[in-house]
C-alpha positions as CSV (number, residue, x, y, z in Angstrom):
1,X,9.4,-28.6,-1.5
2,X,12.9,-27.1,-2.3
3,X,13.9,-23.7,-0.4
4,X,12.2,-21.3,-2.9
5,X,9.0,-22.6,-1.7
6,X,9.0,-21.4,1.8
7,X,8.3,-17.7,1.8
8,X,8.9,-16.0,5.1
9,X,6.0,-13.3,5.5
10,X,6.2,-10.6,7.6
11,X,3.1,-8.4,8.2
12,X,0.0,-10.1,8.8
13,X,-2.2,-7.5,8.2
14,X,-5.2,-6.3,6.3
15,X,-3.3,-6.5,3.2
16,X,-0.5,-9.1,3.9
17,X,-3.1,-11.5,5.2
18,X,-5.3,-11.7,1.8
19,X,-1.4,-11.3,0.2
20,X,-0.5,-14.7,2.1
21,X,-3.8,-16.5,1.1
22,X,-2.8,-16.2,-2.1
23,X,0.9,-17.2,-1.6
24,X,-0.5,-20.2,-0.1
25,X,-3.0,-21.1,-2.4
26,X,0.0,-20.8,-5.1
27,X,1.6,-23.8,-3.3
28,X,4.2,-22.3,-1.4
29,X,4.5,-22.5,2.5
30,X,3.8,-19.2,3.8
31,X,6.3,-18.6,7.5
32,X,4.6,-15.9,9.3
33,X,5.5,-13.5,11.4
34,X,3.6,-10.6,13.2
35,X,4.5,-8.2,15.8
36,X,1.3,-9.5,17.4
37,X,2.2,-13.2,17.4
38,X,-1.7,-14.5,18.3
39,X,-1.9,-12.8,14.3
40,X,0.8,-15.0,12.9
41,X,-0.9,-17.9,14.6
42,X,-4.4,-17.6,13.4
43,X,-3.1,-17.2,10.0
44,X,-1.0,-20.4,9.9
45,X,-4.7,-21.8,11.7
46,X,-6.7,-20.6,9.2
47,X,-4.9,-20.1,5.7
48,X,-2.2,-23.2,6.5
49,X,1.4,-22.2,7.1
50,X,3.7,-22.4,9.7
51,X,5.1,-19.7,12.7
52,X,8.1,-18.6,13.9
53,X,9.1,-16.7,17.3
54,X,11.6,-14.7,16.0
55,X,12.5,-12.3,13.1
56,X,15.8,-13.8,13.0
57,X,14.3,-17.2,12.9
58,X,12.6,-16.4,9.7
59,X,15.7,-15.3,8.0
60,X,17.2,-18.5,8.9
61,X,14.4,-20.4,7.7
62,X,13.2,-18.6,4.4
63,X,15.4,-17.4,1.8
64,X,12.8,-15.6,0.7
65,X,11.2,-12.8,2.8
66,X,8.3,-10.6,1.9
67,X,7.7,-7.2,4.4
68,X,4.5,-5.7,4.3
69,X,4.5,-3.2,6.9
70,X,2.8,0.4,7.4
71,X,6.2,2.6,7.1
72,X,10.0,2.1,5.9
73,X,11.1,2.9,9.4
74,X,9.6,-1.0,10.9
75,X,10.9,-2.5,7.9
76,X,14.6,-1.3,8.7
77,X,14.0,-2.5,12.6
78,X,12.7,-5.9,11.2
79,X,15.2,-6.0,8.6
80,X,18.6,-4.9,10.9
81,X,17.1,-5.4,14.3
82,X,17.6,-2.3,15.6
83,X,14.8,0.1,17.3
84,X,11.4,-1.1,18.2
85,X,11.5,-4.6,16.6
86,X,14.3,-5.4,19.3
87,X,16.3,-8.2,19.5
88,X,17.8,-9.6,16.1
89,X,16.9,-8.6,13.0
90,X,16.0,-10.9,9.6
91,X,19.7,-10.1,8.3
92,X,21.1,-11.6,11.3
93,X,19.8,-15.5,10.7
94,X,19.9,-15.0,6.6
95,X,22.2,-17.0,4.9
96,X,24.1,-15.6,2.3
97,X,21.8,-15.4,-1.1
98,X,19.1,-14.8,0.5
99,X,16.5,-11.7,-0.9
100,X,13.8,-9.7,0.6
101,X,11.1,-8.8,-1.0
102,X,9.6,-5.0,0.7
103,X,6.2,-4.6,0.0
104,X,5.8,-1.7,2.2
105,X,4.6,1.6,0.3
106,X,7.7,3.0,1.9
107,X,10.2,5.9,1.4
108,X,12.6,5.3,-1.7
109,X,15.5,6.5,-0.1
110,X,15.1,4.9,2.9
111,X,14.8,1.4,1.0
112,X,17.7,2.2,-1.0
113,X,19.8,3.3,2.0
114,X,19.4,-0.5,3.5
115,X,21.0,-2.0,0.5
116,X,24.5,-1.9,1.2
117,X,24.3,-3.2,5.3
118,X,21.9,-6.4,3.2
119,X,24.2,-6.7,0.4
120,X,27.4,-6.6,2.7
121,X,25.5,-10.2,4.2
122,X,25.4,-10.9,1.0
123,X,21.2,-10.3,0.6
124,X,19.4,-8.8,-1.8
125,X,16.6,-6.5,-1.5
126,X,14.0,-5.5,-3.8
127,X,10.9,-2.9,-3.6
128,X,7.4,-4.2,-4.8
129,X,4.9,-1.8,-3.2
130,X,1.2,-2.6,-4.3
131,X,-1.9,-1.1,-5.8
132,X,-5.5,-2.4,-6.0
133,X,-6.5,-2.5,-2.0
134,X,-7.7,-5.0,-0.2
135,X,-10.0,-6.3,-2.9
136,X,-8.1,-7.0,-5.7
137,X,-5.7,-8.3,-2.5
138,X,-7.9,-11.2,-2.2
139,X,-8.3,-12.3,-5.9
140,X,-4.7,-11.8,-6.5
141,X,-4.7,-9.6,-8.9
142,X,-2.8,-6.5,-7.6
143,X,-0.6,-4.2,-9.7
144,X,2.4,-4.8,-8.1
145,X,5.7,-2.4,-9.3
146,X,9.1,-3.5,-8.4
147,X,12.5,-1.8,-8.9
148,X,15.8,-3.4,-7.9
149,X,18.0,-5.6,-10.2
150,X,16.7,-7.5,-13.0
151,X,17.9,-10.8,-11.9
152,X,16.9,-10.1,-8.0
153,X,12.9,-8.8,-10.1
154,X,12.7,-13.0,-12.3
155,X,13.8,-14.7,-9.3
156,X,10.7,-12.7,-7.0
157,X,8.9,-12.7,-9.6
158,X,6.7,-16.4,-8.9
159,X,6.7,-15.4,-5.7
160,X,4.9,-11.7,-6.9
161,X,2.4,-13.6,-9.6
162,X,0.9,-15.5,-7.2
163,X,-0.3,-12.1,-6.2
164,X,-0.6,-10.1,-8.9
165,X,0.7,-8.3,-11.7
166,X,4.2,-7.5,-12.4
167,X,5.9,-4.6,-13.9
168,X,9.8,-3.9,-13.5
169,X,9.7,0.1,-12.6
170,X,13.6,0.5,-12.4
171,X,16.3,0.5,-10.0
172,X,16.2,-0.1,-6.3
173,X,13.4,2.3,-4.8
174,X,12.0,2.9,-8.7
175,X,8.7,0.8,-7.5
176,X,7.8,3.2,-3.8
177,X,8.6,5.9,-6.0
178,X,6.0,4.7,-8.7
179,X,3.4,3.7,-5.9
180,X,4.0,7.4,-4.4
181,X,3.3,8.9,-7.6
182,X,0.6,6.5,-8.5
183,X,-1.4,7.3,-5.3
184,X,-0.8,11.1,-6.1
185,X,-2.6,11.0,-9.2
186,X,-5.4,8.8,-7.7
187,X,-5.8,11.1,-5.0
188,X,-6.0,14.5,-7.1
189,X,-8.9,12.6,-9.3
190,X,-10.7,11.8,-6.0
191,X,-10.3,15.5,-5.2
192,X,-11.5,17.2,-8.2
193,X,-14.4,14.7,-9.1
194,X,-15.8,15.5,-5.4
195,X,-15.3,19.2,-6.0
196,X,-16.9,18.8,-9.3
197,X,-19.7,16.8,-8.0
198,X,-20.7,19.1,-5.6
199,X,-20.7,22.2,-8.1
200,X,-23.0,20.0,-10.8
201,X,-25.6,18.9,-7.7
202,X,-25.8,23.1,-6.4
203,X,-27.0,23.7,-10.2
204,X,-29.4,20.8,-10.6
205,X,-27.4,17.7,-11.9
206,X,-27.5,14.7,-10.0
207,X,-24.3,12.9,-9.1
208,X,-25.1,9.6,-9.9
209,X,-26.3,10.6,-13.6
210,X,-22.8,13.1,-13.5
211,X,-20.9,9.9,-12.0
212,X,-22.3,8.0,-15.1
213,X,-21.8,10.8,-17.8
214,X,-18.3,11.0,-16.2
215,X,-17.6,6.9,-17.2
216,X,-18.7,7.4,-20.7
217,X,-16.6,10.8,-21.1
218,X,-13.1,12.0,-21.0
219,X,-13.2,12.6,-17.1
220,X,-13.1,9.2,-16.0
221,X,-10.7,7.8,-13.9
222,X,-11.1,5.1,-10.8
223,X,-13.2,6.9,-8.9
224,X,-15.5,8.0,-11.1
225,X,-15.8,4.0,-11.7
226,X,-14.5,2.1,-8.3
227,X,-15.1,4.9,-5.6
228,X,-18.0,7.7,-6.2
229,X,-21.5,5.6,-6.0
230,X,-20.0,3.0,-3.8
231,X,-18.0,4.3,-1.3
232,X,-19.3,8.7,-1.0
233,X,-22.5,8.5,-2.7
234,X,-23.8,5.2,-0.5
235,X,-22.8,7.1,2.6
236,X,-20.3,3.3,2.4
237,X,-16.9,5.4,3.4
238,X,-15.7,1.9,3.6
239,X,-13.1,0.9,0.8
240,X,-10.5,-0.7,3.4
241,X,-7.9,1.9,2.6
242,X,-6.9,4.6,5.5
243,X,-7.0,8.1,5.2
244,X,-4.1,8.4,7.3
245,X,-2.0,5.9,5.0
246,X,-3.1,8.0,1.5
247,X,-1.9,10.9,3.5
248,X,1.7,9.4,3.8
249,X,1.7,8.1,0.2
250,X,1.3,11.9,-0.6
251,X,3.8,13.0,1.4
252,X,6.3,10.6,0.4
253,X,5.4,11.9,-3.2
254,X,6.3,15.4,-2.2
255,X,9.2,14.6,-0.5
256,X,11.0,12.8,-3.3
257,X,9.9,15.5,-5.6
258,X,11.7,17.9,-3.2
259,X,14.5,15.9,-2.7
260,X,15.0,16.2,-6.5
261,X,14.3,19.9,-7.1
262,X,10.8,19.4,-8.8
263,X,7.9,22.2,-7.7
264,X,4.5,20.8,-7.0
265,X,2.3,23.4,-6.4
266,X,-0.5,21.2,-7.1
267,X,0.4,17.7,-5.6
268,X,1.7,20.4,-2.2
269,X,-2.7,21.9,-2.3
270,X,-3.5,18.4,-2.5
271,X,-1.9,16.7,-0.1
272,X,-3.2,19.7,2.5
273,X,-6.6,19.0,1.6
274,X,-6.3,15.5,2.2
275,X,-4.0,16.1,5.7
276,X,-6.7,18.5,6.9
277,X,-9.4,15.9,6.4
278,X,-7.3,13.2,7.8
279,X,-7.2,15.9,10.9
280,X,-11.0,16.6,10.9
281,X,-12.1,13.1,10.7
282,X,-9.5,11.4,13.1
283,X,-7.8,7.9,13.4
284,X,-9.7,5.3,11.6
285,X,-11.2,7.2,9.2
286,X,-11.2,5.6,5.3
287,X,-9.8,7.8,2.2
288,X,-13.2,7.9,0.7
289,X,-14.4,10.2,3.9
290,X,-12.7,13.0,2.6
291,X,-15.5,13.9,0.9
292,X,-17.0,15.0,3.7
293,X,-14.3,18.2,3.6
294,X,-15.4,19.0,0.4
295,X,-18.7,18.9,1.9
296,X,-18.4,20.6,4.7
297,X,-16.6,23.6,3.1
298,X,-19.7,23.6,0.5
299,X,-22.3,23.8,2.8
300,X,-23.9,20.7,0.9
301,X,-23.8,17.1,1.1
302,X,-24.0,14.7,-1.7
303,X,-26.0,11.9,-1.0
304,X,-29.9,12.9,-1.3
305,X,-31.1,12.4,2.2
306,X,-28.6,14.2,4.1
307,X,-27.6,17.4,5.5
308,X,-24.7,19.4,6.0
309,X,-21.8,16.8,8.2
310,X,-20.6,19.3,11.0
């Protein structure tokens, strides 16, 4: 197997895991690493692979590294080797040439602010944030939008089919931006379609008939079609996606609008709703659960044989 082949991996979690399974199944030799190392060593167990004991071991060994971590702050620590990842960093034991491949739904700005220490070591660094959760995460099909060079995007990109869909967003920072914005949308459709819900139930409608109606009419949109009868309407609240992390996807959104001078007054109302139910509910909670807000500030539940959540 030639060097391309071995993709370092770091971030063996409920999304990198599936992620690597499909890396692997593509034929390339997945090198993991986890801040938990018993993680990185079940995965090699179970999926195939090999481990390595340090993140500057990694960079030495792959040169190719995909990060998929929960916030841009880790990935510069694992990247530089400064903060908590301690100890030396992936640029340290890189070689020159070699690119890494963030994952992370991280900060734009941040990503683009750890280009010139990597390129000065002569690495490149791309941004590929996901969509699709941990589902489509498994089948390898995510939507997966990347911004950084062109040449830097058709080198990743075999490495990025094996676990999805590609689509070049722009520059550098172009693809957290996009998954930001993405999630923003998403997240003012869950909104409204709850609130709407819960107005067409108070006058007599029932919401799986609405949830139907709303497929086979202009107000469709994912979670009138992935979310509302499986995850709210079953009571499920289980999609494998984290209130907490939607919450940061929203403000990440708000901040590169403000950054940029753009008013949100919308997307600012939204992301409140959904940081007061990430407050009411509590660590752990799924994104589908914020529903029960809506809920509660309606005095009515949607699912037939339940009362009021208090």
């Amino acid at each position: 197997m030639g060097a391309e082949t071995k993709i370092g991996l770091v971030g063996i979690g409920m999304m990198g895991w599936p992620m690597g399974a499909c890396l692997a199944k593509a034929g390339f030799t997945v090198v993991a690493y986890d801040a938990r190392p018993e993680q990185s060593a079940a995965f090699a167990k179970e999926v195939g692979g090999e481990t390595v004991s340090s993140l500057a071991e990694l960079g030495r060994t792959c040169s190719i590294v995909v990060t998929m971590l929960p916030t841009s702050k880790i990935v510069s620590d694992v990247l530089l080797g400064d903060g908590d990842a301690g100890g030396g960093g992936i640029a340290e034991g890189m070689a020159k040439g070699g690119l890494v491949i963030d994952m992370t739904s991280g900060v734009p700005d941040v990503t683009i602010s750890l280009e010139p220490a990597l390129n000065a070591r002569g690495i490149a660094i791309i941004d590929a944030p996901v969509s699709g959760g941990v589902a489509r995460a498994r089948t390898g099909e995510l939507a997966i939008m990347a911004g950084g060079a062109e040449a830097d995007i058709e080198r990743a990109r075999p490495v990025l089919e094996a676990m999805g869909k590609v689509q070049r967003a722009g520059s550098l920072g172009c693809g957290q931006a996009m998954k930001a914005l993405n999630n923003l949308v998403s997240a003012g459709g869950f909104l409204i379609g709850v609130e709407a819900m819960l107005v067409g139930k108070k006058f007599g409608l029932d919401p799986e008939v609405m949830v139907d109606i709303l497929n086979a009419s202009t107000g469709m949109n994912n979670s009138t079609q992935k979310k509302f009868k499986q995850f709210v309407l079953s009571g499920a609240f289980n999609s494998g996606f984290a209130l907490d992390l939607m919450v940061k996807d929203l403000s990440i959104a708000l901040d590169v609008a403000k950054a940029r001078g753009v008013p949100t007054p919308f997307a600012a109302l939204c992301r409140e709703m959904w940081a007061s139910a990430d407050a009411m509910l509590g660590k752990g909670a799924d994104h589908t659960a914020l529903a029960l807000l809506s809920e509660r500030l309606a005095n009515l539940s949607l699912r037939e044989d339940e009362g009021v959540r208090n």
